[in-house]
C-alpha positions as YAML, in Angstrom:
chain: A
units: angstrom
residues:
- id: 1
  name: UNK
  ca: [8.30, 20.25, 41.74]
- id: 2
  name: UNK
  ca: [7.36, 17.59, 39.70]
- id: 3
  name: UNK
  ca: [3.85, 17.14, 38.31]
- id: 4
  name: UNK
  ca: [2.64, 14.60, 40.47]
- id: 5
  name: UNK
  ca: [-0.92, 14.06, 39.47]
- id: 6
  name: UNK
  ca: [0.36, 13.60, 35.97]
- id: 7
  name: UNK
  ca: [2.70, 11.15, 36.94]
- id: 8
  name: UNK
  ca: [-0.08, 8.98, 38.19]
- id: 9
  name: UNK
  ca: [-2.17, 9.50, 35.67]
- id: 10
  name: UNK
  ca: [0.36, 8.55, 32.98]
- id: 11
  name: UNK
  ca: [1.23, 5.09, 35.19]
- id: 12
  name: UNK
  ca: [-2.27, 4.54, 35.20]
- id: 13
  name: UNK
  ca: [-2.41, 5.07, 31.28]
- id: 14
  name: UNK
  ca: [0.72, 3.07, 30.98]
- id: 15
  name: UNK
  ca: [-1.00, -0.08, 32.76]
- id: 16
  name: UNK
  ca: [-4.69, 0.24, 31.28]
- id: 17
  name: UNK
  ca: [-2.36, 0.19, 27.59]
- id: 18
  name: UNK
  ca: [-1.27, -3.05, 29.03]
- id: 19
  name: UNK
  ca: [-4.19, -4.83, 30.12]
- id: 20
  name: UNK
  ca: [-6.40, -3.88, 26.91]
- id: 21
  name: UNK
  ca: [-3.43, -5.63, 24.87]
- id: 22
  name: UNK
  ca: [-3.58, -8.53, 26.50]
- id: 23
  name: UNK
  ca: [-6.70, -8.83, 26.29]
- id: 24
  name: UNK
  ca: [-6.68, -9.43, 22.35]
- id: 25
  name: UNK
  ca: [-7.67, -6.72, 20.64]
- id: 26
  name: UNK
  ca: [-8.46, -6.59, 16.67]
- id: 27
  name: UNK
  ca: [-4.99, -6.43, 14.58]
- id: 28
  name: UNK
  ca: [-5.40, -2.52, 14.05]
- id: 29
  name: UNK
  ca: [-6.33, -1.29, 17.93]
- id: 30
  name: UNK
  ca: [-3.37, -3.96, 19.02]
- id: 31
  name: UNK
  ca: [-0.93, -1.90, 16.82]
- id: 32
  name: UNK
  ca: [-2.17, 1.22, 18.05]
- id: 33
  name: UNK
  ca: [-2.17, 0.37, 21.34]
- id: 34
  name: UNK
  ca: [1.46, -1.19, 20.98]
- id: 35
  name: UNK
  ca: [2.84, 1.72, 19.87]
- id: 36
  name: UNK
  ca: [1.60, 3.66, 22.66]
- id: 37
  name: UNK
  ca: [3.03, 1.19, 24.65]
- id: 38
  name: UNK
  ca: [6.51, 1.68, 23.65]
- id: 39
  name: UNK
  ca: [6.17, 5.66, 23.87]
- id: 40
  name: UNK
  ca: [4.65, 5.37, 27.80]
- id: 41
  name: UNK
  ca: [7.13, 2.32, 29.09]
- id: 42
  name: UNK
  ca: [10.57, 4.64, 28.91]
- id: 43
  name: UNK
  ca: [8.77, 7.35, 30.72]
- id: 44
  name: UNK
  ca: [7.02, 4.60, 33.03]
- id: 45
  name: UNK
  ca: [10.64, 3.08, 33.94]
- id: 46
  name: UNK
  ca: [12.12, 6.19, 34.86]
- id: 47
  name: UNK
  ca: [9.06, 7.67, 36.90]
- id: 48
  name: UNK
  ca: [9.11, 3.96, 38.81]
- id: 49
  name: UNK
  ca: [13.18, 4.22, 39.32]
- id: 50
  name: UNK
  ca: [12.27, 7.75, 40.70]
- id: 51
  name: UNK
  ca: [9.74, 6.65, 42.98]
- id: 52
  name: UNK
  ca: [12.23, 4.17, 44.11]
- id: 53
  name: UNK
  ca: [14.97, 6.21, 44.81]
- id: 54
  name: UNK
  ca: [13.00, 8.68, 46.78]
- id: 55
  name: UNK
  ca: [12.10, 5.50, 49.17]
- id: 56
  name: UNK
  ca: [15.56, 4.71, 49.30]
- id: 57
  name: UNK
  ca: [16.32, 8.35, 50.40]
- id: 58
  name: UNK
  ca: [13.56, 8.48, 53.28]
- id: 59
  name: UNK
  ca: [15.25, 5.18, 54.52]
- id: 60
  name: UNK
  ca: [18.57, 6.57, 54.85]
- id: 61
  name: UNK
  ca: [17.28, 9.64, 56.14]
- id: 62
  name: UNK
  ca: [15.61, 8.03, 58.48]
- id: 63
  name: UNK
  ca: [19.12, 6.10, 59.21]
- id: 64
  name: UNK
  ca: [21.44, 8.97, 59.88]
- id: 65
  name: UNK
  ca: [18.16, 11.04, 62.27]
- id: 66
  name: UNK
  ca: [18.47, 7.70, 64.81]
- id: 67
  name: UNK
  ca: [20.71, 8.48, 68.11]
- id: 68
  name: UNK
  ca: [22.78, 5.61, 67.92]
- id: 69
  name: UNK
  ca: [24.64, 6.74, 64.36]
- id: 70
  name: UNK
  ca: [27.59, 7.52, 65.01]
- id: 71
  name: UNK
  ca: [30.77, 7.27, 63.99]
- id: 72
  name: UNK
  ca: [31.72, 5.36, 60.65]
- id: 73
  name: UNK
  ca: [28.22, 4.20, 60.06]
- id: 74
  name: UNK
  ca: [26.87, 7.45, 60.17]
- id: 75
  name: UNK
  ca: [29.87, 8.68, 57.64]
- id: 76
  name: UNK
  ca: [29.20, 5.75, 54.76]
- id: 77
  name: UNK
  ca: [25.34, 6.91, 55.41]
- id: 78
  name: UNK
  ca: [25.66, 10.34, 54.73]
- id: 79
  name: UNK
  ca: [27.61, 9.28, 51.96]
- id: 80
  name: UNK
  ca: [24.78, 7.29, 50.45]
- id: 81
  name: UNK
  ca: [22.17, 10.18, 51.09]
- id: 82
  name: UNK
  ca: [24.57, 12.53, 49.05]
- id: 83
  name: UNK
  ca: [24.48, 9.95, 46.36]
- id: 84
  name: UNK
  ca: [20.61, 9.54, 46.47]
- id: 85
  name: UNK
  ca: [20.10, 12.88, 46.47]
- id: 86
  name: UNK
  ca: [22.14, 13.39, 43.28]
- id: 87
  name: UNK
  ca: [20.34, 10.40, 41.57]
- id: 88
  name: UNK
  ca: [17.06, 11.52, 42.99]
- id: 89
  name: UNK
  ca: [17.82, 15.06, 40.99]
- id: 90
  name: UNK
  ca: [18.91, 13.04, 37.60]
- id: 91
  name: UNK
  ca: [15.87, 11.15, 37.65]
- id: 92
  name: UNK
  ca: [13.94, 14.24, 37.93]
- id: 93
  name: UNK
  ca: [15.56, 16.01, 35.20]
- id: 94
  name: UNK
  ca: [14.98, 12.53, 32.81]
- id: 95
  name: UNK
  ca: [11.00, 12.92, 33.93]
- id: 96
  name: UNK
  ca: [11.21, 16.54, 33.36]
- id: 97
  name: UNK
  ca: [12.62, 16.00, 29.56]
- id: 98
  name: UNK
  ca: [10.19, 12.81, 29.24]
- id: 99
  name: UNK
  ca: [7.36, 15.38, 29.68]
- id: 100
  name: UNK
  ca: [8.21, 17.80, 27.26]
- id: 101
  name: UNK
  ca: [6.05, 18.11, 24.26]
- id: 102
  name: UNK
  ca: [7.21, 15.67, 21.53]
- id: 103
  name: UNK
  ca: [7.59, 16.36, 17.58]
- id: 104
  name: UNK
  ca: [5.44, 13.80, 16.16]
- id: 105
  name: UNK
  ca: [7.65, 13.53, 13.62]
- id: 106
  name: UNK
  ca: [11.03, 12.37, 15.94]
- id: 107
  name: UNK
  ca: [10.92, 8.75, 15.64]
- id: 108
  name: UNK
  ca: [10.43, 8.49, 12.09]
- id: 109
  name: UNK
  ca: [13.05, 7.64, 9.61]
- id: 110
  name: UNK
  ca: [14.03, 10.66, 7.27]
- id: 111
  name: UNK
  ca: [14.93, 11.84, 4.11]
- id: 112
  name: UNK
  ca: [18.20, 13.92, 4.19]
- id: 113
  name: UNK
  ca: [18.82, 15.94, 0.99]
- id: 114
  name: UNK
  ca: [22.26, 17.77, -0.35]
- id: 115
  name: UNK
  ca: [22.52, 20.12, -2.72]
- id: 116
  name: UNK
  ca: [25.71, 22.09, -3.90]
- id: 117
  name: UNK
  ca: [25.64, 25.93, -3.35]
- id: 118
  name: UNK
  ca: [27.94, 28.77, -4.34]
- id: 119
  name: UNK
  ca: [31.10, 27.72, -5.12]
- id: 120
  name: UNK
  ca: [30.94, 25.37, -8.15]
- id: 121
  name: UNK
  ca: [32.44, 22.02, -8.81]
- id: 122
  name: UNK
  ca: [33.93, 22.95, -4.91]
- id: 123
  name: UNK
  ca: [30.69, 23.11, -3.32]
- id: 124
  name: UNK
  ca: [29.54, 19.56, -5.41]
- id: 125
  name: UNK
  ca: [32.75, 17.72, -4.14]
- id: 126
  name: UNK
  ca: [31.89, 19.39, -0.42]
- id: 127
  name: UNK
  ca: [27.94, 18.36, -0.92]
- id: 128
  name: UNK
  ca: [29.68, 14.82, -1.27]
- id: 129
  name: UNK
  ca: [31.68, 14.79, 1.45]
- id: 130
  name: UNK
  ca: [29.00, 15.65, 3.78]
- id: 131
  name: UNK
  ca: [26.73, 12.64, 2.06]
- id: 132
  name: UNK
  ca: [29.17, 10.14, 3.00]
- id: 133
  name: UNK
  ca: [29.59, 11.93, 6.67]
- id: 134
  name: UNK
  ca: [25.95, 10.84, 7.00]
- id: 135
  name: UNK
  ca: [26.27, 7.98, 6.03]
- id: 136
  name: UNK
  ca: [29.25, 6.95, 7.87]
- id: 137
  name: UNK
  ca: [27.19, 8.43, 10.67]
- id: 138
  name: UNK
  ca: [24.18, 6.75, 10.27]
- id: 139
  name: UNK
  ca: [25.64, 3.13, 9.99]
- id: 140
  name: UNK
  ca: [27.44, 3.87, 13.54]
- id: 141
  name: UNK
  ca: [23.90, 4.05, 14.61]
- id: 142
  name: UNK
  ca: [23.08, 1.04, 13.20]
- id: 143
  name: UNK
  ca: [20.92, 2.74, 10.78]
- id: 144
  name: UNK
  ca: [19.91, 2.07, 6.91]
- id: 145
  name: UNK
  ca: [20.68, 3.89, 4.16]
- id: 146
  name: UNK
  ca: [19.39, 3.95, 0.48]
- id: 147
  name: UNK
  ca: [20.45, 7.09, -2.14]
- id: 148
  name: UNK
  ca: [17.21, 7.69, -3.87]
- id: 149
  name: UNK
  ca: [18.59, 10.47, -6.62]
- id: 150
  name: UNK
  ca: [21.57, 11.87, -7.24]
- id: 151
  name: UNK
  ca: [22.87, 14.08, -10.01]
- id: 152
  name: UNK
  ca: [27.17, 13.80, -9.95]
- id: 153
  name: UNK
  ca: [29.39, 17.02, -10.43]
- id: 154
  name: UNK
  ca: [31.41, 17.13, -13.76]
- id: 155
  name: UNK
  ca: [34.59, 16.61, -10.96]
- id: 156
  name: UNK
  ca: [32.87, 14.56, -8.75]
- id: 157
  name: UNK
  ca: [30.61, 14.86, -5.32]
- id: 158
  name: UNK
  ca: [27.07, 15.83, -6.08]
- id: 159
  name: UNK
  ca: [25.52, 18.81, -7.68]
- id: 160
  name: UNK
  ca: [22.63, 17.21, -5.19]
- id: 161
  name: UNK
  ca: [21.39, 13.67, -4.01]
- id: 162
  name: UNK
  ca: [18.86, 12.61, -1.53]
- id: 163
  name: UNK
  ca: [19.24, 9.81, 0.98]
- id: 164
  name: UNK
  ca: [16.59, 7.91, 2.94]
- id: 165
  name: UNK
  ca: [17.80, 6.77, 6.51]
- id: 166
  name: UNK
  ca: [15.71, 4.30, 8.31]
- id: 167
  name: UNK
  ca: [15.81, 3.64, 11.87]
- id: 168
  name: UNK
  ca: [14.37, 4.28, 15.01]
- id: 169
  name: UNK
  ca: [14.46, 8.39, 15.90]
- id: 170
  name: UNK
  ca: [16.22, 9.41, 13.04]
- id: 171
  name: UNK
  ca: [14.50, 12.77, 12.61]
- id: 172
  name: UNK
  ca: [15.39, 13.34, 16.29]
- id: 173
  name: UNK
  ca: [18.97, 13.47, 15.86]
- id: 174
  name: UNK
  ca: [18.95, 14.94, 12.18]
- id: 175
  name: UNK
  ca: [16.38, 17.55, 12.42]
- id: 176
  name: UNK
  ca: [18.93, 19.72, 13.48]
- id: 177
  name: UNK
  ca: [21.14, 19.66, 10.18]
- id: 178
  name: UNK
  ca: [19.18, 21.47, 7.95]
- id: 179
  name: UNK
  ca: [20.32, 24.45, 6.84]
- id: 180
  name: UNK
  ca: [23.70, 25.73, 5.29]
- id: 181
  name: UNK
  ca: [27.14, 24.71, 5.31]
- id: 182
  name: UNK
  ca: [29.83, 26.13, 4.91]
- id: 183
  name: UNK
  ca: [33.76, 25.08, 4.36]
- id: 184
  name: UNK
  ca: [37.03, 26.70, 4.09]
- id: 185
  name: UNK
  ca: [39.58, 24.97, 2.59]
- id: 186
  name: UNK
  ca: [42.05, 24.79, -0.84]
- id: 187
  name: UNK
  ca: [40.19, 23.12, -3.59]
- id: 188
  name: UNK
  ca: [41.79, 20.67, -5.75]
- id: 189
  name: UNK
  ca: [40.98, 23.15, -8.65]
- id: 190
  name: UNK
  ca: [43.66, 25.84, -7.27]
- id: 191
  name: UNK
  ca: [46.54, 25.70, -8.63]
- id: 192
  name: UNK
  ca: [47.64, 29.12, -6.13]
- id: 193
  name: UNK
  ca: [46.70, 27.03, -3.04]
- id: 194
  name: UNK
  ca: [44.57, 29.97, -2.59]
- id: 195
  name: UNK
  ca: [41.25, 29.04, 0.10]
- id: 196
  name: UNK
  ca: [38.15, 29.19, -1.18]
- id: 197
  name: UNK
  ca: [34.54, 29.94, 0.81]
- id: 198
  name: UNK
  ca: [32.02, 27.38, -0.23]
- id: 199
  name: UNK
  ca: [28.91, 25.67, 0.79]
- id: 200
  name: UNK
  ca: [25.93, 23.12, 0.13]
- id: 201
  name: UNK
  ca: [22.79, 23.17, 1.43]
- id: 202
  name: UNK
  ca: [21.38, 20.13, 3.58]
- id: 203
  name: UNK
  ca: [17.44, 19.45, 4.29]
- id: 204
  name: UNK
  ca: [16.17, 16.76, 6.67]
- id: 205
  name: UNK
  ca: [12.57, 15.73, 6.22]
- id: 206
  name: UNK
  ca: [10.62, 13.20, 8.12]
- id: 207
  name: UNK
  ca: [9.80, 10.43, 6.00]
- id: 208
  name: UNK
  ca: [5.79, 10.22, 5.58]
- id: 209
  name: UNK
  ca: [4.09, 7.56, 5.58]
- id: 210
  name: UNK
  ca: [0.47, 6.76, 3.43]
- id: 211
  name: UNK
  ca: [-1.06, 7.39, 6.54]
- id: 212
  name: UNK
  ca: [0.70, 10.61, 7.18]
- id: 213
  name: UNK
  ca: [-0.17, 12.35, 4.04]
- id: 214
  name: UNK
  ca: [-3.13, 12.05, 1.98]
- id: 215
  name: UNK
  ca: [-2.04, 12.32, -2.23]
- id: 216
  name: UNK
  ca: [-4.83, 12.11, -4.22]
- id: 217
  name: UNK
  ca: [-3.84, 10.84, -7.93]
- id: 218
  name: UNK
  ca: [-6.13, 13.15, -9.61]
- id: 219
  name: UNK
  ca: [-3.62, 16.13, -8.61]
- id: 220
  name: UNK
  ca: [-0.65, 14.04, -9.68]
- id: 221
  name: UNK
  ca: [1.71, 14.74, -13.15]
- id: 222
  name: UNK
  ca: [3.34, 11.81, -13.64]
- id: 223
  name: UNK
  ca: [6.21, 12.25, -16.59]
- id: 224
  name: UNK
  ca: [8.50, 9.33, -17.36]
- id: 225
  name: UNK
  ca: [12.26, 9.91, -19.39]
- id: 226
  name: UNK
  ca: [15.58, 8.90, -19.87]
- id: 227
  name: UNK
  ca: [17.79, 8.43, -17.17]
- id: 228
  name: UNK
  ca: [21.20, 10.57, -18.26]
- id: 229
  name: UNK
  ca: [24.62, 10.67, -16.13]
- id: 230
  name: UNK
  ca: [26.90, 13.62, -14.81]
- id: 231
  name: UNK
  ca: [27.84, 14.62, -18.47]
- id: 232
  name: UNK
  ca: [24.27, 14.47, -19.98]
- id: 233
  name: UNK
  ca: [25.16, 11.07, -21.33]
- id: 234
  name: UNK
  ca: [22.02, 8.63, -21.48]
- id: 235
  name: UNK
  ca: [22.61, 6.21, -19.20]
- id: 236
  name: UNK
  ca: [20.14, 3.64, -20.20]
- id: 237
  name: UNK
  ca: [18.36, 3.06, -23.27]
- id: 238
  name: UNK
  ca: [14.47, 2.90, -21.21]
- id: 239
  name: UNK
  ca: [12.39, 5.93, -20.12]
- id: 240
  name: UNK
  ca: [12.91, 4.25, -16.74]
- id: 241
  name: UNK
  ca: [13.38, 7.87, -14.83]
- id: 242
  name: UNK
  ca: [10.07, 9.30, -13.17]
- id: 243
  name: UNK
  ca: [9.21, 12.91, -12.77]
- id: 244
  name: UNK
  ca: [6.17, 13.30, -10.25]
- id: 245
  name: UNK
  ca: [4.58, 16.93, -9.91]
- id: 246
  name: UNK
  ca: [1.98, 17.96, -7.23]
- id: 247
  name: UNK
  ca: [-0.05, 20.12, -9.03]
- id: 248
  name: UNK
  ca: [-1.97, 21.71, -6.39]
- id: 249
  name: UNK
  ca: [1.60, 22.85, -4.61]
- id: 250
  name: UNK
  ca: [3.47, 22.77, -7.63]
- id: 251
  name: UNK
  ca: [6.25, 20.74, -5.66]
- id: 252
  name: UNK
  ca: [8.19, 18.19, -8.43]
- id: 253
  name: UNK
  ca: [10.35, 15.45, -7.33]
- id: 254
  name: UNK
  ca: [12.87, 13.41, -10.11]
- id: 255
  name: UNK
  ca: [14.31, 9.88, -9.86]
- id: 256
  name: UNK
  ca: [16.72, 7.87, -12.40]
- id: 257
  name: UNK
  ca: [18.72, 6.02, -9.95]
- id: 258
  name: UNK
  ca: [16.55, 2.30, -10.62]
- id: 259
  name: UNK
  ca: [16.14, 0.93, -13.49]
- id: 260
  name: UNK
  ca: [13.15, -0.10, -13.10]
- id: 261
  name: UNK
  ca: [10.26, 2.76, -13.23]
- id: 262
  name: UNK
  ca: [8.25, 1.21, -10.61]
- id: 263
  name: UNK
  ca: [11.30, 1.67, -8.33]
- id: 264
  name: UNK
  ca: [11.77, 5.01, -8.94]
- id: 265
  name: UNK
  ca: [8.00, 5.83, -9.01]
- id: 266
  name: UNK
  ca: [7.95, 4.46, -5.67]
- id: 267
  name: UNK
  ca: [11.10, 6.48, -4.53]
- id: 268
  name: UNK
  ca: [9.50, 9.38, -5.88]
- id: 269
  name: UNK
  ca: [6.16, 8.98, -3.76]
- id: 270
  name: UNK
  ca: [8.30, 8.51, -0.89]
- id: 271
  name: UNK
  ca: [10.14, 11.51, -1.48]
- id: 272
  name: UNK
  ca: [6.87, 13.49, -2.68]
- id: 273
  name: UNK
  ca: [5.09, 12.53, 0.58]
- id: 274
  name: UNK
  ca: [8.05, 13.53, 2.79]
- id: 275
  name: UNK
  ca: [8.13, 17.40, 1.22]
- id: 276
  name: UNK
  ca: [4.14, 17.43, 1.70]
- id: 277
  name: UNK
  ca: [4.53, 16.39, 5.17]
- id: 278
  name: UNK
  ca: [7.06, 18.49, 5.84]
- id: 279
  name: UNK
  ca: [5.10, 21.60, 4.36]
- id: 280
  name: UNK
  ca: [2.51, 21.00, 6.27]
- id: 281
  name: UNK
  ca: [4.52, 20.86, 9.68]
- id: 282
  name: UNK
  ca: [6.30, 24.42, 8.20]
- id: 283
  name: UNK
  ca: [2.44, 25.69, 7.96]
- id: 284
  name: UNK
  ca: [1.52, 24.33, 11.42]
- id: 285
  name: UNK
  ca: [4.95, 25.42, 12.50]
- id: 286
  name: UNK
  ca: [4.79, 29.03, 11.86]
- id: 287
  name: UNK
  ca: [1.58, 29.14, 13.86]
- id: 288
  name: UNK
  ca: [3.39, 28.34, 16.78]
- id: 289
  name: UNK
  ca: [5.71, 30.85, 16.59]
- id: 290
  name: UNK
  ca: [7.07, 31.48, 19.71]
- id: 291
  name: UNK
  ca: [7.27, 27.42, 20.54]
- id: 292
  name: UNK
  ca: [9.09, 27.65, 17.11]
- id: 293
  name: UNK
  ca: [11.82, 30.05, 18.86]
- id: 294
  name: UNK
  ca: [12.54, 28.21, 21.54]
- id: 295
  name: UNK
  ca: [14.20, 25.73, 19.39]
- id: 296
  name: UNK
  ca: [17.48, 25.61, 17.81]
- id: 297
  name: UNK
  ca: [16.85, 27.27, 14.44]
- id: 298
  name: UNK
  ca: [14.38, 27.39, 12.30]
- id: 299
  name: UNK
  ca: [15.28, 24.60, 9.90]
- id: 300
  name: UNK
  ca: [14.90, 27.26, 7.23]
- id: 301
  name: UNK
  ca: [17.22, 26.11, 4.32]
- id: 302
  name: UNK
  ca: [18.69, 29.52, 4.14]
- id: 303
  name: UNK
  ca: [19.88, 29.56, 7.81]
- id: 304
  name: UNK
  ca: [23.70, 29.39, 7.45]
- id: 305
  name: UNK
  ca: [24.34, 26.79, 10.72]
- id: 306
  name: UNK
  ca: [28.01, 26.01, 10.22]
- id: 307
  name: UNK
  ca: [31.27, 25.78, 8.96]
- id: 308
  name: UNK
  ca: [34.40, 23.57, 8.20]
- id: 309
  name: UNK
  ca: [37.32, 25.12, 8.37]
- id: 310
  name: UNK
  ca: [39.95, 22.58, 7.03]
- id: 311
  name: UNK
  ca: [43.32, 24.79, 7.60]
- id: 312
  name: UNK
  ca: [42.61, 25.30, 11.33]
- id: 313
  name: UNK
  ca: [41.10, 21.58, 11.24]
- id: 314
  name: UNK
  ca: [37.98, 23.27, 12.89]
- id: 315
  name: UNK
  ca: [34.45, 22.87, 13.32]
- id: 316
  name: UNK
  ca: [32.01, 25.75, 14.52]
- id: 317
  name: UNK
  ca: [28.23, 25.64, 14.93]
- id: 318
  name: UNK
  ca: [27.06, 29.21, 14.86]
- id: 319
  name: UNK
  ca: [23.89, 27.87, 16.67]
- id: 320
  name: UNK
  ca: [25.23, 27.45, 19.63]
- id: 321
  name: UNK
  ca: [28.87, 28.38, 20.03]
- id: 322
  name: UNK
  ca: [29.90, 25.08, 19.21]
- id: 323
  name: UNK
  ca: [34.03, 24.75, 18.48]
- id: 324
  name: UNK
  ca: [35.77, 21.13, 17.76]
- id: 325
  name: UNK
  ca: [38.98, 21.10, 16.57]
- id: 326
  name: UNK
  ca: [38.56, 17.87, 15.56]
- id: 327
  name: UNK
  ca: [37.37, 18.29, 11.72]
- id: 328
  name: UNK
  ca: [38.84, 15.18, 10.01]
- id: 329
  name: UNK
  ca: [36.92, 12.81, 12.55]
- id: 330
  name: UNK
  ca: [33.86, 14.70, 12.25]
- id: 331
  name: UNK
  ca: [34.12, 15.18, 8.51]
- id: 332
  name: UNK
  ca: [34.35, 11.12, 8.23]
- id: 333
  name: UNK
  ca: [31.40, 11.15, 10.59]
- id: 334
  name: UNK
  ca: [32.93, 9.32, 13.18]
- id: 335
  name: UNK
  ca: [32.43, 12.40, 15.62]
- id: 336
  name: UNK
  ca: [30.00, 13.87, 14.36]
- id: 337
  name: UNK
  ca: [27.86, 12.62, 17.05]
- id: 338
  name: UNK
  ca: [29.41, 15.23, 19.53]
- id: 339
  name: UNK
  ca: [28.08, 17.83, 17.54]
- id: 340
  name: UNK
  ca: [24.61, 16.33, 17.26]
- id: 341
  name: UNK
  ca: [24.38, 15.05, 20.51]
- id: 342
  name: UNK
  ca: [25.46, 18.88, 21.67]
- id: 343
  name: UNK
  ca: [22.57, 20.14, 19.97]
- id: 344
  name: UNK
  ca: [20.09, 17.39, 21.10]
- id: 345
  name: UNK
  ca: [21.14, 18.50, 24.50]
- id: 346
  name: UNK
  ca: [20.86, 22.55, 24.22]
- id: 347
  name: UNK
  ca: [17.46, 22.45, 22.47]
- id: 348
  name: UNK
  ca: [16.78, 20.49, 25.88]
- id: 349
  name: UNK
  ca: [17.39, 22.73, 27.71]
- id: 350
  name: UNK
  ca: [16.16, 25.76, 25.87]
- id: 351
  name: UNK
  ca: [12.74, 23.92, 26.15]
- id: 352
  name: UNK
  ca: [12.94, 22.88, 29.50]
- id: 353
  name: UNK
  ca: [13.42, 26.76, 30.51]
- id: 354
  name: UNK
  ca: [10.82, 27.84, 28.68]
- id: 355
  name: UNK
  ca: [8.42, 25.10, 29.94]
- id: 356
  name: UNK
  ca: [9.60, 26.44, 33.09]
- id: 357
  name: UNK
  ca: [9.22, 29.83, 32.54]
- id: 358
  name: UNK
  ca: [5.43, 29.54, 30.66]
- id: 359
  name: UNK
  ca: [4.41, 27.14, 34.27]
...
C-alpha cells in the first residue's frame, strides 16, 4: 500500500510552492522555492496520473459488474481492466521510487577523476581510453565537458586527468563508477602478444558549490609554478600552474592546463571544494552504515568494480553480475549506458526492498 497521507500532503506542498511563487517573492526565496518546485512537480505528475488511472479502473470495473455485458463488449473491457491494472501497478512502482530518500548530491554536475594503476604506460593508455568513454558518454547525454588537469603518459593516455561534467543529474548516473578498473588485453608494448592485467582507478565527486562548502582562506596554501608537459618539459615560460593545499585536511589539488593562473586557481577551487564535499558526505556516510549497504558499493576507490576483457570482447561488473559482450561499443561509450542504466536500476531496487523491509 501506498502512503496515502503522504501523498496528499506532498500535493498539498506541491501547490502551496506554487501559489507563494506567484505571488512574488524576494529574488532569493523565489529561487528557493523554484527549485523545490522542480523536485515536487515529477513526483506531483505521476501521483496525479496514478490517481487517474485508478478512476479509470473503478469505471471499467464498474463496466464489466453491469448485467447487460456480454459478449464482445465485455471481452475489449476486460481487456482494458487488464491494461489498467498493469499501468495502475507501474505508476505505483514510479511513486514508490519517487519516495525514496534522495542523495542530495544527485542532480549536481560532477567531477570524474582517472588515474593510472598497476600496469605502467598500459594502465595510462587504459586511464585514457576510459576518459574519452566518458566523454563520448556524456555528450550523448547532452552533457558538458571541460578537462581541468591532466598529466600525459610518456606513450600516451593519462598517468591521471580530471574532468568536470555539467548537466542536470550527473552524479546520479556516475556515482556508480568509482572504483577500479580493470582490462585484459595485449598492449601495444608486447612484442609476444602476451595479455597483460591492468587497471586505473576512476573517482566521481559531486561538484560543490560556494554554498555547499565553506573554505576559509586563512587555511589555504596557495603555491604557483611552471606548467611542464608529459616529459618534464616546461611548457610555458609563466608560473601560470596553481597548487592549492587545505591545510586543516591536508588535501592538495594541482592545475597547469590554462594559461592563465586565475583559470587554473579557479579550477583548482572547484576541484578543492568537490574533495571537501565529498569528505564530508564519506564522514556522514559511514554513520549511516547500514543505509550505506544497501547501495551498490561503497564508492571506496579501492573497490575493484569491473573489468574489460578485450580478447573475449567482454564486459563484467562484479557488482552485480553484469556480462555484455559488447566491449568495443561500450569502450567508445556508446553503450555504456546499459551498464549504467543497469546499475541505476538494481540500486533501485535494493533500496526499495529495504524500504520495504525497515516499514
Amino acid at each position: 500500500m501506498l502512503p496515502l497521507e503522504r501523498l496528499d500532503a506532498l500535493l498539498r506542498r506541491r501547490d502551496f510552492v506554487e501559489a507563494q511563487l506567484a505571488s512574488g517573492p524576494d529574488a532569493e526565496v523565489y529561487v528557493a522555492l523554484a527549485r523545490e518546485l522542480a523536485e515536487l512537480d515529477p513526483v506531483a505528475a505521476v501521483i496525479r496520473e496514478w490517481q487517474a488511472a485508478q478512476e479509470e479502473l473503478k469505471g471499467v470495473e464498474a463496466m464489466i459488474a453491469e448485467p447487460a455485458m456480454a459478449g464482445e463488449m465485455a471481452e475489449m473491457a476486460e481487456q482494458e481492466r487488464k491494461t489498467l491494472v498493469q499501468r495502475v501497478a507501474d505508476l505505483e512502482t514510479s511513486i514508490r521510487l519517487a519516495l525514496l530518500p534522495r542523495d542530495a548530491a544527485d542532480e549536481k554536475s560532477a567531477i570524474l577523476e582517472v588515474r593510472a594503476g598497476t600496469g605502467g604506460d598500459e594502465a595510462a593508455l587504459f586511464a585514457g581510453d576510459l576518459l574519452r568513454m566518458y566523454m563520448r558518454y556524456a555528450d550523448l547525454q547532452g552533457w558538458k565537458t571541460e578537462i581541468l588537469s591532466e598529466s600525459e603518459g610518456t606513450m600516451g593516455g593519462y598517468k591521471e586527468a580530471a574532468m568536470a561534467i555539467r548537466g542536470k543529474g550527473v552524479f546520479a548516473k556516475l556515482k556508480f563508477e568509482s572504483g577500479v578498473h580493470r582490462v585484459q588485453r595485449v598492449p601495444v608494448t608486447e612484442a609476444g602478444g602476451r595479455i597483460h592485467t591492468s587497471a586505473a582507478t576512476v573517482a566521481v565527486l559531486p561538484e560543490a558549490e560556494e554554498v555547499d562548502i565553506a573554505i576559509d582562506e586563512k587555511d589555504l596554501k596557495v603555491d604557483v609554478f611552471r606548467a611542464s608537459g608529459a616529459g618534464g618539459q616546461h611548457v610555458n615560460t609563466t608560473d601560470s600552474a596553481v597548487r592549492i593545499t587545505h591545510l586543516p585536511t591536508g588535501i592538495a589539488v594541482a592545475v597547469q592546463q590554462e594559461r592563465s593562473q586565475h583559470k587554473n586557481r579557479a579550477q583548482a577551487m572547484a576541484m578543492l571544494r568537490a574533495r571537501l564535499y565529498e569528505a564530508e558526505r564519506e564522514r556522514v556516510d559511514s554513520a549511516r552504515a547500514a543505509d550505506r549497504r544497501d547501495q551498490i558499493g561503497s564508492g571506496d576507490r579501492s573497490e575493484r568494480i569491473r573489468t574489460y576483457n578485450f580478447p573475449q570482447g567482454r564486459l563484467t561488473d562484479h557488482r552485480i553480475g553484469l556480462t555484455l559482450y559488447k566491449l568495443d561499443q561500450i569502450i567508445a561509450g556508446d553503450a555504456l549506458g546499459e551498464v549504467i542504466d543497469a546499475l541505476v536500476t538494481e540500486n533501485q531496487a535494493r533500496l526499495l526492498a529495504a524500504n520495504e523491509a525497515r516499514a
